[in-house]
Structure formats: structure tokens, C-alpha cells
C-alpha positions in Angstrom: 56.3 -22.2 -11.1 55.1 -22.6 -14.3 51.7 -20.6 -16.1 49.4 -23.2 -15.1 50.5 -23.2 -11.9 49.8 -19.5 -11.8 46.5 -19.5 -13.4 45.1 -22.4 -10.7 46.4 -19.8 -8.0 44.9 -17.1 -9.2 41.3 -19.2 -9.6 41.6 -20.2 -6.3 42.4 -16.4 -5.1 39.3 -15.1 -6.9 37.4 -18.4 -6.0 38.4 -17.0 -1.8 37.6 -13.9 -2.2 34.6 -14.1 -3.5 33.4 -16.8 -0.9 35.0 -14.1 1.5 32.9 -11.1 -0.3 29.6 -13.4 -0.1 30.6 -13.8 3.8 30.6 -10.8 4.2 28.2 -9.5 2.4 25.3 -12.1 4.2 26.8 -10.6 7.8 26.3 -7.0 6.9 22.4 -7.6 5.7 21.7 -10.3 8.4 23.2 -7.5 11.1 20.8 -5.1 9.5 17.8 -7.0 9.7 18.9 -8.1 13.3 19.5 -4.2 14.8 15.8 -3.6 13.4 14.1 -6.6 14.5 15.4 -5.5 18.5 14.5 -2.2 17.9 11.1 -3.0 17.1 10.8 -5.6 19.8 12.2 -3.5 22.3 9.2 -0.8 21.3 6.5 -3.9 22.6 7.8 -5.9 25.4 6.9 -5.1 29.0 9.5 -2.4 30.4 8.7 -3.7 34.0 10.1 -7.5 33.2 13.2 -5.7 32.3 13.5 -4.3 35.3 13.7 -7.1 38.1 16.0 -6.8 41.3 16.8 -10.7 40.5 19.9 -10.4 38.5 18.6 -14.2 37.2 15.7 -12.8 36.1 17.3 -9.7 34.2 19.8 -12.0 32.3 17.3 -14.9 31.2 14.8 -11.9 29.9 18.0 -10.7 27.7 18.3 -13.7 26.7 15.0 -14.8 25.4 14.5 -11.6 24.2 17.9 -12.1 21.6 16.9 -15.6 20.6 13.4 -13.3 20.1 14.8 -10.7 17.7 17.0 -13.4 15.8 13.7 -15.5 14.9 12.2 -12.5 14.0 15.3 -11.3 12.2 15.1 -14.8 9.8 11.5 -14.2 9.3 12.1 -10.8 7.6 14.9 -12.4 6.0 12.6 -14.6 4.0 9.7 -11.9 3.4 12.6 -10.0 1.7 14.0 -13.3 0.5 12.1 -13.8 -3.1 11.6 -10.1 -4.3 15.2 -9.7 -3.6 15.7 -12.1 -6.1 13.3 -11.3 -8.4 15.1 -7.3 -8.3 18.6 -8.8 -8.4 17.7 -10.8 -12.2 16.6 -7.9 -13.0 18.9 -6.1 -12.3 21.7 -8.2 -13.5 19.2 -8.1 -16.8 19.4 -4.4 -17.6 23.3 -4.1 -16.2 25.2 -7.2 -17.0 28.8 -5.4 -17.2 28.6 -3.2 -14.9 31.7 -2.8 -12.0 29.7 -1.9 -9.1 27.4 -4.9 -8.8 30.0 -7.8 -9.3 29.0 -8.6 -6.3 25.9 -9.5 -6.7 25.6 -13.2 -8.3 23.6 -16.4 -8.3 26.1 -18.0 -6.0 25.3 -15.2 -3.3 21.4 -15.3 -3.8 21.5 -19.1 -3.6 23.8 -18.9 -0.3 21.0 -16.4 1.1 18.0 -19.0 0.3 20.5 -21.4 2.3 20.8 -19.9 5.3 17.4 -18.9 5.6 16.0 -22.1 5.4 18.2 -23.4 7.6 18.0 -20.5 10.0 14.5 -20.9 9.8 14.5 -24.5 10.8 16.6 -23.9 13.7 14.3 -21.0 15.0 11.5 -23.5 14.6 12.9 -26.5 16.3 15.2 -25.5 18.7 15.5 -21.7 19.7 12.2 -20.8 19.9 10.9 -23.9 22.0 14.4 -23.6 24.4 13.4 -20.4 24.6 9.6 -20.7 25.5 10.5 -23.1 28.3 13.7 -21.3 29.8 10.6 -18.3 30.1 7.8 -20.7 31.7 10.9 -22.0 34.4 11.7 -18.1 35.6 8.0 -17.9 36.2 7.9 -14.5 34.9 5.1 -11.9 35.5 2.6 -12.5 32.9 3.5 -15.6 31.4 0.9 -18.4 33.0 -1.4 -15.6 31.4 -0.3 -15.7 28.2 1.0 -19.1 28.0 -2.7 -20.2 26.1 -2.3 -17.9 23.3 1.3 -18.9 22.4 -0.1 -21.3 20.2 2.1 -21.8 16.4 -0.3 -21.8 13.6 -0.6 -25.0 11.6 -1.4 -23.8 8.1 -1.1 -20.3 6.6 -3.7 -18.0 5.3 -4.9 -19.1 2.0 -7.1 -16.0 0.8 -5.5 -12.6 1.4 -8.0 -10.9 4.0 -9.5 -7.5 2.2 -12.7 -8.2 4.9 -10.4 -6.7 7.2 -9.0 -4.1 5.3 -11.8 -3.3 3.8 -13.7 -3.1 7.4 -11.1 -0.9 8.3 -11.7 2.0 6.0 -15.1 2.0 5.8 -16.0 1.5 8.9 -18.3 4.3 11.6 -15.8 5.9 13.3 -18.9 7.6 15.3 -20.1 4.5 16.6 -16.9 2.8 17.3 -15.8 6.2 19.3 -19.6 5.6 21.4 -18.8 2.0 21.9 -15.4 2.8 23.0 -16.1 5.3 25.4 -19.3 3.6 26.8 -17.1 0.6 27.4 -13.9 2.5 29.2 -16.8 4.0 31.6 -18.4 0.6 32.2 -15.1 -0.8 33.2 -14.0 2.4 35.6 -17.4 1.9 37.5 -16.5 -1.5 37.9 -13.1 -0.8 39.8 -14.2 2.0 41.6 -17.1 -0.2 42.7 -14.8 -3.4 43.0 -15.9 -4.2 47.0 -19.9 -4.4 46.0 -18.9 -6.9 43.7 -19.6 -10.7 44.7 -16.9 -12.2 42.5 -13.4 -11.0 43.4 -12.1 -9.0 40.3 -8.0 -8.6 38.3 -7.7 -5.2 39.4 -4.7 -5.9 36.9 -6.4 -7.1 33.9 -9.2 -4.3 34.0 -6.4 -1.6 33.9 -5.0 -3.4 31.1 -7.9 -2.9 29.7 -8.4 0.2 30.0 -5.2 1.3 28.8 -6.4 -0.4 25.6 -9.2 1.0 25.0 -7.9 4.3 25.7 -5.3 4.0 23.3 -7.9 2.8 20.7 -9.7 5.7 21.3 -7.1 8.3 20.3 -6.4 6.5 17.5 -10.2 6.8 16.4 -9.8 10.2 17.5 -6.7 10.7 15.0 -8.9 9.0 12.1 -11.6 11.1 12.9 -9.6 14.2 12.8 -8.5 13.6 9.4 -8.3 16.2 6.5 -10.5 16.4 3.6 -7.9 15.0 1.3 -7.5 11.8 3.7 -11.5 11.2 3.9 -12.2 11.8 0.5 -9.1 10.7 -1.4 -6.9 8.5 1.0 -8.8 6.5 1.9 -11.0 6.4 -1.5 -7.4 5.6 -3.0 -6.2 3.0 -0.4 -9.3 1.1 -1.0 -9.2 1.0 -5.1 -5.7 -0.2 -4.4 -6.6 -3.4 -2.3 -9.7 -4.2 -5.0 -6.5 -3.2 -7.7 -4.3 -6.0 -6.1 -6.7 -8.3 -4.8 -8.6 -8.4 -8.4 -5.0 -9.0 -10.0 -4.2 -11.1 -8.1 -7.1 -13.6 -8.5 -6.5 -12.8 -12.5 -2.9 -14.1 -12.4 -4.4 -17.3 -10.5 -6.6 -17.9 -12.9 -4.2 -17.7 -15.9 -1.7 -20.0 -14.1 -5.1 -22.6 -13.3 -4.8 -22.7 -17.4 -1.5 -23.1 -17.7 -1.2 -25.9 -15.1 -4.3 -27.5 -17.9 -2.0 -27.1 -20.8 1.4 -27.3 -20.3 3.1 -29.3 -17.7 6.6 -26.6 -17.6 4.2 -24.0 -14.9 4.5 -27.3 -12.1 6.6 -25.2 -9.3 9.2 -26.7 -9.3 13.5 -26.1 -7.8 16.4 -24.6 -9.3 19.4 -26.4 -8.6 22.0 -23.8 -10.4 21.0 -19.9 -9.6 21.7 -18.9 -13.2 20.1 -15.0 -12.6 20.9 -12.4 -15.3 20.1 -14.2 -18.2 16.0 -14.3 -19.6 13.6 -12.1 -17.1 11.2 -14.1 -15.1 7.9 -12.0 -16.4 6.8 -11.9 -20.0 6.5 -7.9 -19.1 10.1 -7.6 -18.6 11.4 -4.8 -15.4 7.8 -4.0 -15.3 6.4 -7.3 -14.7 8.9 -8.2 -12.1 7.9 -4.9 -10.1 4.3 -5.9 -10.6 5.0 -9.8 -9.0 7.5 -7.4 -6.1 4.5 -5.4 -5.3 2.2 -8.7 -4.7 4.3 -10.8 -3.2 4.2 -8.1 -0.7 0.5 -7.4 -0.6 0.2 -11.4 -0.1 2.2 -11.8 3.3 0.9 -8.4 4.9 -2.7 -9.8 4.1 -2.0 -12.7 5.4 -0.2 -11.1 8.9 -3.7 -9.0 8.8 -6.0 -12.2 8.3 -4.2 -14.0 10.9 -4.8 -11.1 13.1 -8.1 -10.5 12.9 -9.2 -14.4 13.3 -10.7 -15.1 16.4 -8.7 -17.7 17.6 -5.8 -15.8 17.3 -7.2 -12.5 18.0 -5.7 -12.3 21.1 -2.1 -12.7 20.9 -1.5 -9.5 19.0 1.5 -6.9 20.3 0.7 -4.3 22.4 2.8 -1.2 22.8 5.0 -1.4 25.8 2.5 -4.0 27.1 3.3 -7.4 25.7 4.8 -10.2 27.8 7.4 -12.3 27.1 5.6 -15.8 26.1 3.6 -13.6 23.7 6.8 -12.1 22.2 7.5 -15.8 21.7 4.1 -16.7 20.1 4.0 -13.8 17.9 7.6 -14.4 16.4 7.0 -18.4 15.6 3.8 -17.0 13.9 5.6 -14.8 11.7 7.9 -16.9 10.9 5.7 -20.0 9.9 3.9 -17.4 7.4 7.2 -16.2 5.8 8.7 -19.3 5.8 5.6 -20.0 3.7 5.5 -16.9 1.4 8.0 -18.1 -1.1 6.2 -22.1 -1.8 3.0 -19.9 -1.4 3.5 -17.6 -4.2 5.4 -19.7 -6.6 2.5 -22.3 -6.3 0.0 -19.5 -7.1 1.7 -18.6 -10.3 2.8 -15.2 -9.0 6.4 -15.4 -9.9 8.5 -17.7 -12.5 11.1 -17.6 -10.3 11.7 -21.2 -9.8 12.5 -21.9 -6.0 16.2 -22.2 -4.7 18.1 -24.5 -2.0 15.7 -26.9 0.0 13.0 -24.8 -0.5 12.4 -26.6 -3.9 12.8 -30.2 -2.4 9.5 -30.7 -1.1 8.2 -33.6 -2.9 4.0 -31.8 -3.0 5.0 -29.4 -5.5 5.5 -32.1 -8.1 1.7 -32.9 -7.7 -0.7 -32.2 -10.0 -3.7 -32.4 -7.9 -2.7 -30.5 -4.7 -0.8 -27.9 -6.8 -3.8 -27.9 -9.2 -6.6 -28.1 -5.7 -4.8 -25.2 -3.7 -5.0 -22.7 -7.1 -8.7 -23.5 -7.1 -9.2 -22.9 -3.9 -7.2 -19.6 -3.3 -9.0 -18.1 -6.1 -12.5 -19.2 -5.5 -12.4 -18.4 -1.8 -10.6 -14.9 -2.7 -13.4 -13.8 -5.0 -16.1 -14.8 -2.8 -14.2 -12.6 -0.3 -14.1 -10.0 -2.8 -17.5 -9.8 -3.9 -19.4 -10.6 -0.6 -17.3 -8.2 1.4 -16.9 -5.5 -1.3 -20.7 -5.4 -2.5 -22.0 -5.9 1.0 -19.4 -2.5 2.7 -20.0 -0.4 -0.3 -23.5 -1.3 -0.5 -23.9 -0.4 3.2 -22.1 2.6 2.8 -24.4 3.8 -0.3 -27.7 3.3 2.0 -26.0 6.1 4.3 -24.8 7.9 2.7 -28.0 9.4 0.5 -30.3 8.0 3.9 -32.3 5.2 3.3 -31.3 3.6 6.3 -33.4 5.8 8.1 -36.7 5.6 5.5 -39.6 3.6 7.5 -40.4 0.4 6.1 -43.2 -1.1 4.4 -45.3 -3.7 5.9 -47.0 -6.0 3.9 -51.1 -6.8 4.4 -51.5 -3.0 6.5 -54.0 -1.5 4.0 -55.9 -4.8 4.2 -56.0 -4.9 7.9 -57.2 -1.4 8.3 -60.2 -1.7 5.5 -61.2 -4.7 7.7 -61.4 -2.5 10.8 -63.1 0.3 8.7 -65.4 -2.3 7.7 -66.3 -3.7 11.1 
């Protein structure tokens, strides 16, 4: 053989083995995601489903519960998906030569935003739904209960929810501890006294609830037990930090809303090639990059807390140990549809530069002016009325309490002239 037959050999050698490295590589983080997705689902689904004498029963639960964790799996996969990118140019960046992180490239990031999306799909289309119905056929214990809150979302959170948070923290833990209390004796006196009753009662469902509002009380309980440094610097701390991010958040809106008027290069738009390691994505270099990390991530866990704490979906959060199958099902298409959206969601906001990889770059919206241009608007009007009406209004309350006022009588208007007319008659 000749030298350029040797050099085409040993191209294609390094060309295998690094399709072999990027193989394996994808495996070893997938399998990582997977073992803690079923660890966490295995900490909320009912014990007693798992536990059938029907050996029928006992292998379609195991397998719904695996199609379960591998939606779930893919949904972490594409939270983690953009700041992982973000880090890795980065990284690349500040070590360009360096042995020990050869293997990581642009042709394994853009085989990561693959499979995700395509994962992703899969989950949505054909795994979760096969697995939904395969559940409602076993007619497991629970499930015509909870089939009505299994509903997907349509649309994402657009605002991230600091009413909630915000709620949260500041809230009376004296009167939600009364309130508590007052309602686990209402619903004891109503089983013990379930035969005076002239409408037969779910035995089931009130222990249910019970069970939940006892565990809600020992976590108010926990919270009220709190050290000093928690009440007056935790949580003082944790809520400067959401007004922090929430308030930076809005600015860095606002500054892409400006860009999108001037120049027509801050469209979101898809990177065919992943060239990473060679210009930083932020203006403020490692720094910046952390900064757009840190949001990215405050975005999709205020969005999982807004969607939460909406009423209509209210009910089809996880319980501990106590949440059926269907709703295993509902809550992991949920989390999927938001962190399928987190990556379009925060390039269109401007948070990142970090043009979008693989299909996730194809949809034909993002080259719109007027949505692109509409949905900015939007997210940042609707987050600062958020912030101001919520903010002003808890702190606000929390000021009247704290120095008293709330209990100061209050003026009534046209008294004095009312009693200088019954002096006078």
C-alpha cells in the first residue's frame, strides 16, 4: 500500500472511533439520566399497584412505569440540553488544547440535540399515548380517577411565576397551620360520623385526604420550626434572589426587544455546523455564559412552579408514595412539553446567543418578525406586571404586620357629623 492509502485508513480509523467515543459517550449520560429518573419515580407511584397477585397486572405496571422513566429521562435530557452547551463553548474557549476533553466537540453536542429531539418526539407520539392506553385496558386501581387530570398542556408558561414563590415565603404559617388543622378535624368527624350522613361518602378519598393534609402540616410545622438565620436571612436571601433573577431577566428581554428594532442578526435563528470553541456566546465572556446557565434554569423551574400552581392543573401534582399510574403518565408528558420548549423559549427571549442546533432550529415561526417580536413583548410586560403587583402587594401586606396597622380601627367618614346632629336634636 502506498502513503495515501495509509493516511485514508488512518482518517477513517480516527473518523470510527470517534463516532464510537460519541456512542458511547451519549449511552453513559443517557443511562445516568435514566437510573435517576426511576429512582425518583419509584419514590411517587403507588407501592400497592406494584403489588398485585395478577402476574398481568405486575408486568404491564413495569412496563408503563419504564416507558415512564424514559420520557422522563428525555425531558431532563433537554432541561440539561442548552446550558450544557453553553458550558462546553466555554469550556472549549478557555482550554482549546487540552488532552482530557478531546472528547468533547461540536459533532457530540450536535448528536445530543439529535437524539433528543427525536427521543422527544417519540415520547410524545407514540410511548406515552401506547402507554396511557395499555394502563386504562388493565383497569388499574386509581386510574378512572385520575384519567381527567391526565390532560397534556397545550402552550408553556410564558411569565416565570414569582406569585408563587413569592406566596411561598411570605406567607402566615400561623394561619395556614389553623386552617390545616381545622380542616383534618372537619374531615375525621365526617368518617367517624359517615352512617348519619345522607349521601354515601369515598371512605378512600377522605383518607387520601387526610394523609395530605397531614403531611402538609409537618411540613408547616418544619417551616415554622426554623432557626433565626432561616427566618431572618434565608428566606430574606431566597426572596432578593427571585426579584435578582426575575428583574434580570425582564432587563435582558428588553435589550433584545431593541435589538430585534435595529438589527435583523438577533432573529433566533439554527446552526447547521456546531462550530463551539471558537467566539463566546455572551459579550461578558465565562461570566456571562454562567449568568445565561443560571436563567435558563430559573426559567423552566418557574415555569414547572406556574404550571403547578394553576388551577386547572392544580390537581395532577405527585404525591409521595401516593400517585397512580395515569398521573405518572400526565405528569411526565407535562414535563416534557415544557422542556421540550425551554431551548426555542429562551433563545427567542434573547437569553442566550447560542443559535439552536438539529431540528430544533427548523421551525419556520422563528424567522418571523412579528411573533418573535409579539411573544418578547408579551413575556416582559406580563412579567413586570407580575413583579410589581405581586411584589408591592406581599411586601406591602407584610409591612402593615409587621409594625400593626392591621389591627388600628378604622376611620369612618360623616361620624362626627352624625353625632352633632343627635347632640343637636
Amino acid at each position: 500500500m502506498e502513503a495515501a492509502d495509509y493516511e485514508v485508513l488512518s482518517v477513517r480509523e480516527q473518523l470510527f472511533h470517534e463516532r464510537v467515543r460519541e456512542c458511547i459517550i451519549s449511552t453513559l449520560l443517557f443511562a445516568t439520566l435514566y437510573i435517576f429518573c426511576h429512582i425518583v419515580l419509584t419514590r411517587f407511584k403507588k407501592p400497592a399497584e406494584f403489588r398485585t397477585v395478577d402476574d398481568e397486572d405486575a408486568t404491564v405496571n413495569k412496563i408503563v412505569l419504564e416507558l415512564c422513566t424514559f420520557t422522563l429521562a428525555v425531558a431532563l435530557g433537554a432541561v440539561l440540553l442548552l446550558p450544557f452547551s453553553i458550558l462546553s463553548n466555554e469550556v472549549l474557549l478557555s482550554l482549546p488544547r487540552n488532552y482530557y476533553i478531546q472528547w468533547l466537540n461540536g459533532s457530540l453536542i450536535h448528536g445530543l440535540w439529535n437524539l433528543v429531539f427525536l427521543f422527544s418526539n417519540l415520547s410524545l407520539i407514540f410511548l406515552m399515548p401506547f402507554a396511557y392506553f395499555f394502563t386504562e385496558s388493565e383497569g388499574f386501581a386509581g386510574s378512572r380517577k385520575t384519567s381527567g387530570s391526565t390532560t397534556s398542556p397545550t402552550s408553556t408558561p410564558a411569565s416565570p411565576s414569582l406569585e408563587s414563590c413569592c406566596s411561598w415565603l411570605l406567607e402566615d404559617l400561623e394561619e395556614q397551620l389553623y386552617c390545616s388543622a381545622f380542616e383534618e378535624a372537619a374531615l375525621t368527624r365526617r368518617i367517624c360520623n359517615a352512617t348519619s350522613c345522607w349521601l354515601p361518602l369515598d371512605m378512600e378519598l377522605l383518607h387520601r385526604q387526610i394523609l395530605a393534609l397531614q403531611t402538609q402540616r409537618v411540613l408547616l410545622e418544619k417551616r415554622r420550626k426554623a432557626s433565626a438565620w432561616q427566618r431572618n436571612l434565608g428566606y430574606p436571601l431566597a426572596m432578593l434572589c427571585l426579584l435578582v433573577l426575575t428583574g434580570l431577566s425582564v432587563l435582558i428581554v428588553a435589550i433584545h426587544i431593541l435589538e430585534l428594532l435595529i438589527d435583523e442578526a438577533a432573529m433566533p435563528c439554527g446552526m447547521q455546523g456546531a462550530s463551539l470553541g471558537q467566539v463566546s456566546f455572551s459579550k461578558l465572556g465565562s461570566f456571562g455564559a454562567v449568568i445565561q446557565v443560571v436563567l435558563i434554569f430559573y426559567l423552566m423551574v418557574s415555569s414547572v412552579v406556574g404550571f403547578y400552581s394553576s388551577p386547572l392543573f392544580r390537581g395532577l401534582r405527585p404525591r409521595w408514595h401516593d400517585t397512580a399510574m395515569t398521573q405518572i403518565i400526565g405528569n411526565c408528558v407535562c414535563l416534557l412539553v415544557l422542556s421540550s420548549a425551554l431551548p426555542v423559549f429562551a433563545r427567542t427571549l434573547g437569553l442566550t446567543h447560542f443559535d439552536l442546533l438539529g431540528d430544533f432550529g427548523r421551525f419556520n415561526w422563528l424567522g418571523n418578525f412579528y411573533i418573535v417580536f409579539l411573544y418578547n413583548a408579551a413575556f416582559a410586560g406580563l412579567t413586570t406586571l407580575s413583579l410589581v403587583k405581586t411584589f408591592t402587594a406581599a411586601v406591602r401586606a407584610e409591612l402593615i404586620r409587621a409594625f400593626g396597622l392591621d389591627r388600628l380601627p378604622l376611620p369612618v367618614s360623616g361620624f362626627p357629623r352624625a353625632s352633632r346632629k343627635t347632640q343637636h336634636q
